[in-house]
C-alpha positions as CSV (number, residue, x, y, z in Angstrom):
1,X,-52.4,-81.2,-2.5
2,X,-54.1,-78.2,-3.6
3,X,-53.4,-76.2,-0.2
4,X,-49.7,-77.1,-0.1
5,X,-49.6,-76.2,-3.8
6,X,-51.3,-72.9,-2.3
7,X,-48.9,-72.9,0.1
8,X,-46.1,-72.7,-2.1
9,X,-47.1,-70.1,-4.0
10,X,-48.0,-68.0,-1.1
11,X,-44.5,-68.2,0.5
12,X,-42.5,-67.6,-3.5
13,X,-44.3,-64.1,-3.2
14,X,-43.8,-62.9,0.1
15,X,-40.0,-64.5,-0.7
16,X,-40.1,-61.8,-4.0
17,X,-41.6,-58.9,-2.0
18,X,-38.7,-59.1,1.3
19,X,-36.1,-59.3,-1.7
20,X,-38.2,-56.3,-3.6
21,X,-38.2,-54.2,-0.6
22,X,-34.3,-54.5,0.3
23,X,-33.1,-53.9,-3.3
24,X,-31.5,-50.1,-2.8
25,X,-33.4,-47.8,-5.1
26,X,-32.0,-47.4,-8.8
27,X,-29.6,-43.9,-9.7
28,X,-31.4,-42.0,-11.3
29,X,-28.7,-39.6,-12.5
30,X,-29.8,-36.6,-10.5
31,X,-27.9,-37.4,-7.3
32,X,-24.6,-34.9,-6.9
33,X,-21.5,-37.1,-6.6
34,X,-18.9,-36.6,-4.1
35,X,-16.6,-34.5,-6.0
36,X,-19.9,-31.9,-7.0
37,X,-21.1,-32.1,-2.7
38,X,-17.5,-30.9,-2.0
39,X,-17.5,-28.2,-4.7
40,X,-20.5,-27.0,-3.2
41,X,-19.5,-27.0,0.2
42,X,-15.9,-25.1,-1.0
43,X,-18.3,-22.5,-2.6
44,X,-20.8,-21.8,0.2
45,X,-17.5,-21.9,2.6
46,X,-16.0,-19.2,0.5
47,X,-19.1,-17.0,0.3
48,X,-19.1,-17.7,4.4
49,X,-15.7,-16.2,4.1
50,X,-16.3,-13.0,2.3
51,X,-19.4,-12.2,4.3
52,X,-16.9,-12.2,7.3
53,X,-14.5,-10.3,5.7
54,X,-16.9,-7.5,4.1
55,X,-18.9,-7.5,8.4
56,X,-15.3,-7.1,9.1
57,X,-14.3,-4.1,6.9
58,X,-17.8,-2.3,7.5
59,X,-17.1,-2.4,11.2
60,X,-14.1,-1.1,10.6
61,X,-13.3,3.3,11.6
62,X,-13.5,5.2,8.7
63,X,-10.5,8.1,9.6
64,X,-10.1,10.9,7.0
65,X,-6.4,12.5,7.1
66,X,-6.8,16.1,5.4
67,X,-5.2,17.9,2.9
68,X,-2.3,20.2,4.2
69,X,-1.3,16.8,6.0
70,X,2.2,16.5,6.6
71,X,4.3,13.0,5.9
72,X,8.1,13.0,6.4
73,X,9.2,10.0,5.0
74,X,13.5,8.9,5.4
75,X,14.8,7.4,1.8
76,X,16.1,4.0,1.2
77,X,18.2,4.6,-1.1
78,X,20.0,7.9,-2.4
79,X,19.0,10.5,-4.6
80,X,20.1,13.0,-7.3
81,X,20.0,15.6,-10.0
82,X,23.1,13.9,-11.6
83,X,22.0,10.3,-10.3
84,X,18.5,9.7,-10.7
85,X,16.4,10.4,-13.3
86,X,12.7,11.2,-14.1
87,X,10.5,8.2,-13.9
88,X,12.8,6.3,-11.6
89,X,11.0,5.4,-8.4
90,X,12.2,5.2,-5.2
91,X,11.2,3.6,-1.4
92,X,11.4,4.6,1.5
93,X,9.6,4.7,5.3
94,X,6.9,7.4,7.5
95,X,9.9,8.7,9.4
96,X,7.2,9.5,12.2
97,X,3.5,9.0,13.3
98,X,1.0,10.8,11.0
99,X,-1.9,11.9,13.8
100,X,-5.5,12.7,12.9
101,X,-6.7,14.3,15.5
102,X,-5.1,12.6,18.5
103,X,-5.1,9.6,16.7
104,X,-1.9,7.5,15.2
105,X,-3.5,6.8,11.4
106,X,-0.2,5.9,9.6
107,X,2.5,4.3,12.1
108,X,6.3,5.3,12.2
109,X,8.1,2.7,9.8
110,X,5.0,2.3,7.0
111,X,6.6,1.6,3.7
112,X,6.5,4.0,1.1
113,X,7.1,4.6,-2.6
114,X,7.5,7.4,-4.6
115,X,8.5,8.7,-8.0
116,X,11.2,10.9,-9.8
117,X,9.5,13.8,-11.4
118,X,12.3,15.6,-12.9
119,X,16.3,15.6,-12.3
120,X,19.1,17.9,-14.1
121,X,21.9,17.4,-13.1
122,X,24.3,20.9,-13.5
123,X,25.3,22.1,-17.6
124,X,21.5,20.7,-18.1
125,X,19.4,23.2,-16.7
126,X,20.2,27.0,-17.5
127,X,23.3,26.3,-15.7
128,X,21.8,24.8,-12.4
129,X,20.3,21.1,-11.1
130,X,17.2,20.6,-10.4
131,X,15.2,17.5,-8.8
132,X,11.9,17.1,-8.3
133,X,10.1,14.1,-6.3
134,X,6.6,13.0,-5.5
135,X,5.3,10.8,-2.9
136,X,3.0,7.8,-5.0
137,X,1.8,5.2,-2.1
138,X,1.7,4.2,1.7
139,X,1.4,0.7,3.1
140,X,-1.3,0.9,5.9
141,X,-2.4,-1.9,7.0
142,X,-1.0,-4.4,4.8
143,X,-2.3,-2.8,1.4
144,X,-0.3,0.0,-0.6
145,X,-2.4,3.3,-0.3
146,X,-2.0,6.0,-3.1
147,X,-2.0,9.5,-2.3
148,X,-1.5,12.8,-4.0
149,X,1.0,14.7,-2.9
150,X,2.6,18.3,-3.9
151,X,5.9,18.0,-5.5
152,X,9.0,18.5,-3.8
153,X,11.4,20.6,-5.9
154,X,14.9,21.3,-5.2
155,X,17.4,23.4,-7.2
156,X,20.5,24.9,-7.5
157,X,21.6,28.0,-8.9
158,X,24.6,28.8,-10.5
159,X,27.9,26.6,-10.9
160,X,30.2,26.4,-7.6
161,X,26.9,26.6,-5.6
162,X,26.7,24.2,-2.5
163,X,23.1,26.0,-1.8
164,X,20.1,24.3,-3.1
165,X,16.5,25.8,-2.4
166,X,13.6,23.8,-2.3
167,X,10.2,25.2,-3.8
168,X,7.1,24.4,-3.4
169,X,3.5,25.7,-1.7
170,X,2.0,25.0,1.4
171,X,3.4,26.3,5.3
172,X,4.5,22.3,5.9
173,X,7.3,22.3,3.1
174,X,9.3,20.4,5.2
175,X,12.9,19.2,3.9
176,X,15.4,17.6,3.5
177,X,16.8,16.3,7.6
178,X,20.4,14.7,8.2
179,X,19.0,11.0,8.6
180,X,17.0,10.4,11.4
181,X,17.3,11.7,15.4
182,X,20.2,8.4,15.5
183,X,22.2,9.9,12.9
184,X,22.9,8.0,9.8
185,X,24.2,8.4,6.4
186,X,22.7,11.6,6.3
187,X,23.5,12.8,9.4
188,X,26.2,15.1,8.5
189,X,23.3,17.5,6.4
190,X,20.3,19.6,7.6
191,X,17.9,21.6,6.6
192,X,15.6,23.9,8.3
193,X,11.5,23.4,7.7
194,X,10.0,25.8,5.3
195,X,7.4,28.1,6.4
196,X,7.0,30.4,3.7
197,X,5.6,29.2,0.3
198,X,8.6,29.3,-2.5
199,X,11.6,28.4,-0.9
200,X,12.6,26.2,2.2
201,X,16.3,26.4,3.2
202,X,19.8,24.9,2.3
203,X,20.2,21.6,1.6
204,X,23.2,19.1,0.8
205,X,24.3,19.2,-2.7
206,X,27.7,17.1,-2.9
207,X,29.9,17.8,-5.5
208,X,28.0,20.9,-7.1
209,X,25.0,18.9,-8.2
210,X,21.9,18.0,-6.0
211,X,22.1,14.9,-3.8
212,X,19.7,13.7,-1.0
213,X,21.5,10.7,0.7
214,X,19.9,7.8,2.0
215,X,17.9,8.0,5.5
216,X,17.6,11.7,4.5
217,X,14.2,12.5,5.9
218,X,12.0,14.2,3.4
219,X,8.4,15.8,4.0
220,X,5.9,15.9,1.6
221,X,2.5,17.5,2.0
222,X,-1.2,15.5,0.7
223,X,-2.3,18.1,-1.7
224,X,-5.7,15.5,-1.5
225,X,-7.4,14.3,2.0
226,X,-6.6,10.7,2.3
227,X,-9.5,8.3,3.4
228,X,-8.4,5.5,5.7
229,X,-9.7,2.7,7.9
230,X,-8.4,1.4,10.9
């Protein structure tokens, strides 16, 4: 009686310690739920992420495009001393490669913007128009670039007029070009490049006052080297 009774008792126990031993282990409040293991795993993904980018960007050429640079640029829209006026920006596109070296830095077609400095149109200014414009940005590779550019100044002297002279400094002055080598809105206008610092040659002025038409090709000159990657 006593052995089975032993018995018994032996076999509640081990019954206890097999129940014991499969009970999962209590929460103790320090294990991350599912919504913190995925907002961990988002964050360590994203600083993957930028590590790639940053290797990417470091791997990247550095290309420096110098001062003295020249970037003709063809407008999107018209111009004026009687139509625009100063603070009015304007867009536009690189009317042709920009080369460092032998090397193609800012591609044909890059979008631009720029800036009205300045426009009189005639009556305002001694008598004469004047416009001025500046080149602000250029899109290379996907991200707007700003640059510093010399002023392009055009005037015209005198009432009746249908000369305008562009001033500015540097041998590159550039100008004002009857839209592009397919012709175009501006095509029935020219103007020859300046060489000489001061003036640069005749340009379109309409009806007496100033007026660059649209896919009139313009070229300014970085008065700042321009650091790029590619």
């Amino acid at each position: 009686m006593r052995s089975r009774l032993i018995f018994l008792t032996l076999l509640l126990y081990f019954g206890f310690a097999v129940i014991g031993c499969n009970k999962p282990p209590a929460d103790n409040g320090n294990q991350p739920s599912a919504s913190e293991q995925g907002g961990a795993n988002g964050d360590q993904e994203a600083a993957r992420e930028k590590e790639k980018k940053e290797h990417r960007e470091a791997k990247r050429e550095r290309v420096v495009v110098p001062a003295g640079t020249a970037v003709t640029v063809s407008l999107g829209s018209a111009l004026g001393s009687k139509l625009s006026q100063a603070g009015q920006t304007f867009s536009g596109s690189v009317a042709k490669d920009v080369l460092a070296g032998n090397a193609v830095v800012i591609p044909q077609g890059a979008n631009v913007s720029g800036t009205v400095t300045d426009a009189k149109p005639l009556g305002k200014f001694a008598g004469g128009a004047v416009l001025q414009v500046r080149l602000d940005s250029i899109n290379v590779n996907g991200a707007d670039v700003p640059v510093e550019t010399a002023t392009r100044t055009f005037t015209q002297k005198g009432k009746g007029k249908r000369t305008a002279v562009m001033a500015g400094g540097g041998a590159a002055l550039g100008g004002l070009i009857g839209g592009l080598a397919g012709g175009g809105k501006g095509a029935a206008i020219g103007l020859a490049a300046g060489g000489a610092a001061g003036t640069g040659g005749a340009a379109f002025t309409g009806n007496k006052d100033i007026v660059l038409p649209a896919e009139s090709a313009i070229t300014f000159e970085l008065s700042q080297a321009l650091e790029l990657r590619r």
